[in-house]
DRENFITOR-555549 format. One record per residue (C-alpha): residue in three letters; x, y, z. Coordinates in steps of 0.1 Angstrom, whole numbers, padded with zeros to 4 digits, always signed. Example, Ala and Ser with C-alpha at 12.3 -4.5 7.8 and 13.67 -1.06 7.14 Angstrom:
ala+0123-0045+0078;ser+0137-0011+0071;
This chain:
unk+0606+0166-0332;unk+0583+0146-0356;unk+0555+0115-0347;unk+0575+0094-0369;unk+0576+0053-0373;unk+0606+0038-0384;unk+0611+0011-0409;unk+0632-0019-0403;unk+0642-0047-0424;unk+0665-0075-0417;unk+0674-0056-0381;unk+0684-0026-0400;unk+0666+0008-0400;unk+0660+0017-0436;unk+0640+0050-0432;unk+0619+0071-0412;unk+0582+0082-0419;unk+0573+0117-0405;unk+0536+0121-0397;unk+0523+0148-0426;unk+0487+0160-0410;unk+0490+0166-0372;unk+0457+0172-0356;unk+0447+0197-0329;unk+0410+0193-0319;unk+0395+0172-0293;unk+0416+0152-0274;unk+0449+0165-0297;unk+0469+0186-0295;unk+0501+0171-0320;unk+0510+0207-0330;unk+0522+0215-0295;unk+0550+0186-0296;unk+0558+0179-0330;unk+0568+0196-0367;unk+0547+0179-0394;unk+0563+0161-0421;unk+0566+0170-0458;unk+0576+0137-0472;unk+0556+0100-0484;unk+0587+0077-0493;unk+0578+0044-0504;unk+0600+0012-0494;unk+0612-0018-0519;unk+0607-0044-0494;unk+0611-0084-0505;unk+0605-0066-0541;unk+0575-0055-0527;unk+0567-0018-0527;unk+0554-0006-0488;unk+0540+0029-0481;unk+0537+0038-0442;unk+0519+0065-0430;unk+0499+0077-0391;unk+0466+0077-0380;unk+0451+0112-0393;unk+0475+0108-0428;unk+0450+0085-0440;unk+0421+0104-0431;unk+0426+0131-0462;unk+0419+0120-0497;unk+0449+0142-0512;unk+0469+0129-0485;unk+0502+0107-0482;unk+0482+0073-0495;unk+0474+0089-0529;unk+0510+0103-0534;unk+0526+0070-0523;unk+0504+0047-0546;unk+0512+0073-0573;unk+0546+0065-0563;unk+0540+0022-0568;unk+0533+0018-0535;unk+0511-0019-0537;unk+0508-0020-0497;unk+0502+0010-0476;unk+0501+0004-0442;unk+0483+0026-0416;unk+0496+0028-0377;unk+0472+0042-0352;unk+0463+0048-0318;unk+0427+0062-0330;unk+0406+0064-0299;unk+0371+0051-0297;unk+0337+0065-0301;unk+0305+0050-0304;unk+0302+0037-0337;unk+0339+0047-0353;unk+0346+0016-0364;unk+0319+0013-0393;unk+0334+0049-0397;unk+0368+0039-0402;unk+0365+0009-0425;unk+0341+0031-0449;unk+0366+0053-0449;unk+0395+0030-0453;unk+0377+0012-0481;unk+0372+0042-0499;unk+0408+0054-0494;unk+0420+0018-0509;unk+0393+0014-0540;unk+0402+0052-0554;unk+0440+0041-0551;unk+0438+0008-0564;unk+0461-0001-0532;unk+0458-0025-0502;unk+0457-0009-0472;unk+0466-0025-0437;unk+0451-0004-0412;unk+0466-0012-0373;unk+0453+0003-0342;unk+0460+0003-0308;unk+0442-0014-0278;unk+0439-0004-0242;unk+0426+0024-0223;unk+0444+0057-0215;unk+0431+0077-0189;unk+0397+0089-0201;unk+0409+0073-0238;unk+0399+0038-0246;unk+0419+0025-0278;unk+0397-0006-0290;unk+0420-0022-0317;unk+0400-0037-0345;unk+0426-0035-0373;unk+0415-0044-0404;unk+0431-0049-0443;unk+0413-0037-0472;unk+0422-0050-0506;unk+0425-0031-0536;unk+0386-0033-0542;unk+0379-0017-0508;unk+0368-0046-0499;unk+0373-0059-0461;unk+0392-0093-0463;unk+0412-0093-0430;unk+0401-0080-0397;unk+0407-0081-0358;unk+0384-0079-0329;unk+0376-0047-0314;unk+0387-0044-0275;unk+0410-0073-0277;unk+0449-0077-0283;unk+0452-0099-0315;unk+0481-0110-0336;unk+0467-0119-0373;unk+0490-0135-0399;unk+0476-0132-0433;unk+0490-0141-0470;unk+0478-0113-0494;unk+0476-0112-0533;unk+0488-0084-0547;unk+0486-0094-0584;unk+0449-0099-0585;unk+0419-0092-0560;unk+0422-0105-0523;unk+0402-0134-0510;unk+0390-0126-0477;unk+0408-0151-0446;unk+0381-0166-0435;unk+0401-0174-0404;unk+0406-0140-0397;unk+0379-0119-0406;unk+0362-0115-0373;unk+0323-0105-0373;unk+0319-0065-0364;unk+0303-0064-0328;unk+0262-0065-0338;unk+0252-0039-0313;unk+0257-0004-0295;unk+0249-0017-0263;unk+0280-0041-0261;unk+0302-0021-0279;unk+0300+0003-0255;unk+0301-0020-0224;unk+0330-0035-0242;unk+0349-0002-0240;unk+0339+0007-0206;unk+0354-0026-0195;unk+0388-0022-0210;unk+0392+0013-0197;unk+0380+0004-0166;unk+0403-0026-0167;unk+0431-0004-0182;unk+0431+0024-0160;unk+0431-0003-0129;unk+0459-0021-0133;unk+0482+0007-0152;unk+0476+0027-0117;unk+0490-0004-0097;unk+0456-0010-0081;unk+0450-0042-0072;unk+0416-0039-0062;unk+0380-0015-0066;unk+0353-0004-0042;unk+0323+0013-0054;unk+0294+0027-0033;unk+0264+0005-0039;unk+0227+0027-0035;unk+0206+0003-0053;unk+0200+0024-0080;unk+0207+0020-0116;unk+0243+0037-0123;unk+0260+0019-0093;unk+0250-0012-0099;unk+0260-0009-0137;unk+0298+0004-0129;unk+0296-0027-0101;unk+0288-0047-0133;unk+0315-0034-0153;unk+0341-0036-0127;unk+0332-0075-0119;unk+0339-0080-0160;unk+0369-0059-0160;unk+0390-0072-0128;unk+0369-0105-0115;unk+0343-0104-0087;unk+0372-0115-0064;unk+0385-0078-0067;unk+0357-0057-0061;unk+0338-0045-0032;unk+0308-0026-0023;unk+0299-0001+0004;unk+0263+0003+0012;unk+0256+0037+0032;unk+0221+0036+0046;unk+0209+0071+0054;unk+0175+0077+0072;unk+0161+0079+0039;unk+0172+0052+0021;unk+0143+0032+0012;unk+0134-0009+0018;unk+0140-0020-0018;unk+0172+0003-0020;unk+0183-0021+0007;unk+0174-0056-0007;unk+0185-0043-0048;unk+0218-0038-0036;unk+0220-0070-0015;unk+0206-0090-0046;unk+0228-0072-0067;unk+0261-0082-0048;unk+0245-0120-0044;unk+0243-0120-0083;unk+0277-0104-0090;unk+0296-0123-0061;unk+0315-0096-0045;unk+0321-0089-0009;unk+0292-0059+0008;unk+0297-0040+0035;unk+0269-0017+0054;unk+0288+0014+0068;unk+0254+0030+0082;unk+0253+0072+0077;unk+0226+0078+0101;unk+0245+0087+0134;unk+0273+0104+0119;unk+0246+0126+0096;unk+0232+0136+0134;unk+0263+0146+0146;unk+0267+0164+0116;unk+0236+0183+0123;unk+0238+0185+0162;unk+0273+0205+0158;unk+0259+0229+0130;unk+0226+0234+0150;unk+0231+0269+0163;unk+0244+0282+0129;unk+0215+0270+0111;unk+0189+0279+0135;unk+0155+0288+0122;unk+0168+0278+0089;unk+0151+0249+0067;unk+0167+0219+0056;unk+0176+0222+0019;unk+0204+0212-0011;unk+0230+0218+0025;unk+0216+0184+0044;unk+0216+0166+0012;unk+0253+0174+0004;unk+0263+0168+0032;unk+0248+0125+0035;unk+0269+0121+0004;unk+0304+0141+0012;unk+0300+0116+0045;unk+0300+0090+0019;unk+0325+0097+0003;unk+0347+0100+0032;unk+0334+0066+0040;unk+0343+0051+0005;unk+0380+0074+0008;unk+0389+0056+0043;unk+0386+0024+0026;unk+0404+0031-0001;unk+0429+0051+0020;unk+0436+0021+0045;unk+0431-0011+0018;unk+0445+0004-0015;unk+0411+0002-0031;unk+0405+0023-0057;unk+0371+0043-0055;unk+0357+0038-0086;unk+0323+0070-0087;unk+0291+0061-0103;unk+0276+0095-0117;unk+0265+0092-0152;unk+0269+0119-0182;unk+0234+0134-0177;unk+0239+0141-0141;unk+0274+0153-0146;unk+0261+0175-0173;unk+0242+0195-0155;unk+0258+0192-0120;unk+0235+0171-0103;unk+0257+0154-0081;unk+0281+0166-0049;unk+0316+0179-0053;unk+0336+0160-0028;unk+0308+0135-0023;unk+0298+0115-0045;unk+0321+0127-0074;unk+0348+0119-0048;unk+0368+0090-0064;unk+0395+0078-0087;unk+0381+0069-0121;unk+0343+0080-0130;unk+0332+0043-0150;unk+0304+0058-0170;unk+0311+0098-0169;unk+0303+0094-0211;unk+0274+0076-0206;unk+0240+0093-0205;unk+0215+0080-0182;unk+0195+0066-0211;unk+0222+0048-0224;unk+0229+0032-0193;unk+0193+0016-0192;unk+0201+0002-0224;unk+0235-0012-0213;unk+0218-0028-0184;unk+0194-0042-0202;unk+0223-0057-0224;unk+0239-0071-0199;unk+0212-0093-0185;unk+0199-0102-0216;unk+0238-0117-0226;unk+0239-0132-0193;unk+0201-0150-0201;unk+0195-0139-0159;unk+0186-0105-0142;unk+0221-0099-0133;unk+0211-0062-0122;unk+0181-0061-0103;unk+0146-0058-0128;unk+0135-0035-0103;unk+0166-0014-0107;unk+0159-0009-0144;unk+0121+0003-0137;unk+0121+0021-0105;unk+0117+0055-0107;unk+0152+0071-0104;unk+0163+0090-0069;unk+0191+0100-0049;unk+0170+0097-0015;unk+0188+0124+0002;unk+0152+0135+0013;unk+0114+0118+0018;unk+0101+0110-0016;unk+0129+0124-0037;unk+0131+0122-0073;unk+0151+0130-0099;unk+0126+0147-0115;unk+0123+0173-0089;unk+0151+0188-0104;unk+0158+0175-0138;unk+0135+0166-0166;unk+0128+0130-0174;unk+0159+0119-0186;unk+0149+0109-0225;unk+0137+0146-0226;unk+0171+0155-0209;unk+0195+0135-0230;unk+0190+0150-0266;unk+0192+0188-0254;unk+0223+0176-0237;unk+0239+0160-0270;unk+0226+0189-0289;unk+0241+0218-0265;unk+0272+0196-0260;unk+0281+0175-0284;unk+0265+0186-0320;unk+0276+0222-0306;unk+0243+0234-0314;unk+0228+0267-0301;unk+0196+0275-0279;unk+0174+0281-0314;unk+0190+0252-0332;unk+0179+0231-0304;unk+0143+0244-0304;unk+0139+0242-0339;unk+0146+0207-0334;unk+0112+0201-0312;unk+0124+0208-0272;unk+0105+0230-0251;unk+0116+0264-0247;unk+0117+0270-0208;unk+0130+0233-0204;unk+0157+0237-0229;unk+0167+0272-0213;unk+0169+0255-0185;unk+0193+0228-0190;unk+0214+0254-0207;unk+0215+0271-0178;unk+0221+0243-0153;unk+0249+0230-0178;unk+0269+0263-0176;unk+0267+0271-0144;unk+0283+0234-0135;unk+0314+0239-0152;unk+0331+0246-0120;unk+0318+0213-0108;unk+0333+0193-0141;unk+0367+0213-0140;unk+0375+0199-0104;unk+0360+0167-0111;
């Protein structure tokens, strides 16, 4: 079994490209399914001479694209589904340029665009002409068809028409992404419809944000949960927020059922001091809340935790990790200030709450809780947890970087010992 594209002219199949370089880290795992390919044919079509090749082919410099423009290959074209990351596009077309300038070749690269589970595919396909030079390309996030005449016999002008700007900044390419998998995962799950436990705090009311772009306003709902600590402005931020979205609130109250809670576990936990067990326990009734809704309206719960807090398992199994799609489980808490920001500043109007973006962060699951009871202020937070997790990096690597030593052991720590929480989430 091979990843293989076939080629078809005139409604006849005249060959079949096997994939050469299967990859197997991260999210692939190609060697499992498929035997790689030892061939790079190249194809007289219209007298004009094609090379095809896969995603990762193009990625090697001694790969399939030099041997098929050794071969007269003029055109090489590239077919992906090449999931995002932040900032991969700039990546790929660097790369892509390069690949085309050293083999005096134009080189159509095509991508896919959707979401896929936890994958979001954002498109952006792009042609580079013989220079390297970018003289075609799509928009990211967006299905596109692009017609475009190319020059083979000399350098290619770029199509004006069709050379859409790269997307200026971080913030929205990242929102960007979020929406479409949101969007994706939605609708490719036959759900008609969202709910999303509104706190007022920062992370629900951006996933309420992104869930209003992805599926209209009309489809989303929000369940505010009042516990006997939930705080005045918590109140009002989320009523503001839902004015300013347009979706449909509900107030489910917690506070009774949190007593009865307590009144049948009273003997039990006699002499015993509320802790971490009371806390849990106000958001697993939530998410029972947020389940019986989805359960008897075919919402789907979409969770609101954010990559920091997942990190380091600061949030509840079966509460408020409860849910069907976690919006902004790759975003870290920093980041999702920033988006925020974004977003009101696109929409020229506080769309999220100011206050939400300034107020100090808190589950209130207790009197005057904060999240830095437990955690360290999150831009203290966030590098040791790209460094430990992402870059790969070890405790010393990470100190010789600048962190604190008992902080950073700490996170370690906490990050570790919440695996169990990740695997079932």
């Amino acid at each position: 079994l091979y990843n293989a594209a076939a080629i078809i002219q005139n409604c006849k199949m005249i060959g079949v490209y096997h994939k050469v370089f299967l990859p197997n880290y991260g999210v692939f795992d190609e060697y499992r399914y498929f035997r790689a390919g030892t061939e790079t044919p190249v194809y007289n079509i219209e007298n004009i001479k094609l090379g095809v090749n896969i995603c990762e082919d193009i990625w090697y410099p001694e790969g399939p694209a030099k041997y098929q423009a050794l071969a007269g290959a003029e055109v090489i074209l590239n077919i992906n589904a090449s999931p995002y990351h932040m900032g991969k596009a700039h990546l790929r077309e660097r790369m892509i340029s390069e690949r085309a300038s050293d083999n005096k070749v134009v080189i159509a690269y095509l991508n896919t665009v959707g979401g896929q589970d936890e994958l979001v595919f954002d498109g952006g396909s792009f042609i580079a002409d013989k220079t390297g030079k970018i003289i075609v390309r799509g928009r990211q996030f967006e299905e596109e068809m692009i017609i475009s005449e190319i020059v083979l016999d000399g350098l290619g002008q770029a199509d004006k028409k069709h050379i859409s700007p790269r997307i200026s900044s971080l913030e929205e390419e990242v929102y960007k992404a979020l929406v479409l998998g949101t969007r994706d995962y939605v609708i490719k799950n036959d759900f008609k419809q969202a709910v999303i436990g509104l706190s007022g705090g920062l992370d629900s009311s951006l996933v309420a944000a992104i869930a209003v772009d992805a599926i209209g306003k009309e489809n989303v709902s929000g369940i505010f949960m009042p516990s006997p600590y939930t705080s005045k402005e918590s109140s009002e931020d989320v009523y503001e927020l839902a004015r300013s979205l347009g979706i449909k609130i509900i107030e489910a109250p917690i506070s009774n059922i949190f007593e009865v809670y307590r009144e049948s576990l009273k003997m039990e936990f006699k002499g015993l001091p509320d802790d971490k067990t009371e806390e849990n326990l106000q958001a697993r009734i939530r998410g029972n809340i947020l389940m019986a809704f989805s359960n008897k309206f075919g919402w789907l719960v979409l969770t609101t935790g954010n990559k920091s807090e997942m990190s380091v398992g600061y949030a509840t199994l079966y509460g408020d990790m409860a849910g069907g799609f976690a919006v902004i489980k790759d975003v870290p808490k920093t980041l999702a200030y920033e988006l925020c920001k974004w977003k009101n500043s696109k929409e020229g109007r506080a769309v999220i709450p100011e206050r939400v973006l300034w107020k100090e962060p808190t589950a209130e699951l207790r009197p005057e809780q904060k999240d830095t009871d437990t955690l360290p202020p999150y831009p203290v937070l966030d590098p040791i947890l790209k460094a430990y997790i992402e870059d790969d990096k070890s405790f010393e690597d990470i100190l010789s970087s600048g962190c604190e030593i008992e902080c950073t052991r700490k996170v370690i720590e906490m990050i570790d010992r919440s695996e169990y929480k990740r695997r079932q989430s």
